[in-house]
N, C-alpha and C positions, 0 to 999 in steps of 0.2 A: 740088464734090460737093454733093448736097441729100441733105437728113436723109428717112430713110422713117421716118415715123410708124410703119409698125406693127412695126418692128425694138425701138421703146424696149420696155423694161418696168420701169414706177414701182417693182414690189415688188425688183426686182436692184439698181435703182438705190440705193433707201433704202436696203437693207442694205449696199452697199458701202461710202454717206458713212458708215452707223452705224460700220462697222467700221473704215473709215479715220479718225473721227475717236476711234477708241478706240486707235490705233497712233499718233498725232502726241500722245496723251497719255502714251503709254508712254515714246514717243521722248525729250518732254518731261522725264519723270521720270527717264531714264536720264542726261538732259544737266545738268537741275538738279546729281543727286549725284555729276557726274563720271564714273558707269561706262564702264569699257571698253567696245568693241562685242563683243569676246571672251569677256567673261563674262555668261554667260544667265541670267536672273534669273527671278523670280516673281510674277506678277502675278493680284493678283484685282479682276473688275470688277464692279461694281453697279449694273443695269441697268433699268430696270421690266418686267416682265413683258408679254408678248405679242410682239410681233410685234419689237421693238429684241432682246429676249431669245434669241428664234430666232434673227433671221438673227447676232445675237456667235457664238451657239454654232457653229452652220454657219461661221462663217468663222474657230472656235480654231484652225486651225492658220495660215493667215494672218495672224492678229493674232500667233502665236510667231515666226514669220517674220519680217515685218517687224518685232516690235518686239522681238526679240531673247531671246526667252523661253526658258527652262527649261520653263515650267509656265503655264498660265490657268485660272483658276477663274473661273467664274460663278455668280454668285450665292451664294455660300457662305453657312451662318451665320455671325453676328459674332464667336460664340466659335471659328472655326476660322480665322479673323483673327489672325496675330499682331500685337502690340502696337507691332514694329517697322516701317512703316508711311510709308511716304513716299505724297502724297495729291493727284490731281488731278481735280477739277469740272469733268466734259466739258460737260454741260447738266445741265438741272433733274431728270432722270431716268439722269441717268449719269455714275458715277463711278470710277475706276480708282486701285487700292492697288500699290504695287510692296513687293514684303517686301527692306529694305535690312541687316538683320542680319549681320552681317561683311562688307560691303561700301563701309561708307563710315567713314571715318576721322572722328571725331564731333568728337576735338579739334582738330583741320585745318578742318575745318567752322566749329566755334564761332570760332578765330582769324578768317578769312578772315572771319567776317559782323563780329565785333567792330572787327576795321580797317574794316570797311565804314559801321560805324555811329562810326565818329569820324570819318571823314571826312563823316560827313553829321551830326552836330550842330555841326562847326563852325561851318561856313556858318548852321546855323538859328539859332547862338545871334549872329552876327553880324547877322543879317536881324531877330530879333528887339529887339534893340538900339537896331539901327535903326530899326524902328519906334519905339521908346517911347522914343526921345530927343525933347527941348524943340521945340518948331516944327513936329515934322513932319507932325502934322494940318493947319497951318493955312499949310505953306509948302510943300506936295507936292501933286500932283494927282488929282486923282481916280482916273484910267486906270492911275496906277503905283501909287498904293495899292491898288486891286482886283490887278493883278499881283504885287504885292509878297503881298498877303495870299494869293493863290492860291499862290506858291509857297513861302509859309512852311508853309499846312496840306499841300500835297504832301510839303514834309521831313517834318512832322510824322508824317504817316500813312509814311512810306518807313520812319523810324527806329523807330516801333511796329512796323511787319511785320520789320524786324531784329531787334527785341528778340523779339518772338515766337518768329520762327527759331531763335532763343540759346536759350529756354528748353525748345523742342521738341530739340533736339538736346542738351538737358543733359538733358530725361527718357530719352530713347532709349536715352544714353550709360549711364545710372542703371540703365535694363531690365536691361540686355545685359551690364550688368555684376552684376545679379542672376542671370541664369539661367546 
């Protein structure tokens, strides 16, 4: 089969990828905090204005569809944002909130990243060791010391993004147990 040009149209197109790539961020955040497919959730997205902004809205019920929704807001003020807040960076103009307030188990959470993050300073503190034992500037290679050092700052920044997680689900925990 050949494609007939004058069947495309760029503006259906752009709004479908905008839309679908605001459902693989929903999907996302539904997988990140373990939700069910069964329970429908709330999501608000932040979009820039014009043309990304239309075609979301034209396609809120789709984006409740596919991404399993209660509810989609766009564009809200920040104060109609609650504070409970799970968060994904579609691009540089678009962003997506899922409201997680009694749905995620925060101490289950903190657990599961806290094993997460001992198993990952093991190894860093072994890799780190090893570097800064006697010889091994002048008895290691070049190639494995750029390896070595690339996968030491990779622990590095992995066990920062765990400790982050941990602190962001201790404030949540802290909200949610204020309101």
């Amino acid at each position: 089969p050949l494609c007939n040009d004058t069947y495309k149209n760029l503006e259906c197109e752009a709004s479908m990828d905008a839309t679908m790539s605001i459902v693989r961020a929903c999907r996302s955040l539904r997988q990140q905090y373990n939700i069910a497919n069964k329970v429908l959730t709330h999501y608000f997205v932040k979009i820039a204005t014009g043309q990304a902004e239309d075609a979301a809205k034209s396609q809120t019920d789709d984006i409740k569809t596919l991404g399993k929704a209660a509810h989609v807001d766009i564009n809200l003020d920040e104060d109609a944002i609650p504070k409970s807040v799970g968060i994904v960076v579609v691009d540089e103009s678009t962003t997506v909130l899922m409201d997680i307030k009694g749905l995620v188990d925060y101490a289950a959470e903190m657990k599961k990243l806290e094993k997460q993050l001992s198993k990952t300073t093991g190894p860093m503190k072994q890799m780190e060791t090893k570097m800064a034992a006697p010889g091994y500037e002048e008895n290691v290679s070049d190639q494995v010391k750029a390896t070595n050092t690339e996968r030491l700052e990779a622990m590095k920044k992995k066990a920062a993004d765990i400790k982050v997680a941990i602190l962001n689900f201790k404030n949540l925990d802290e909200i949610e147990k204020a309101s």
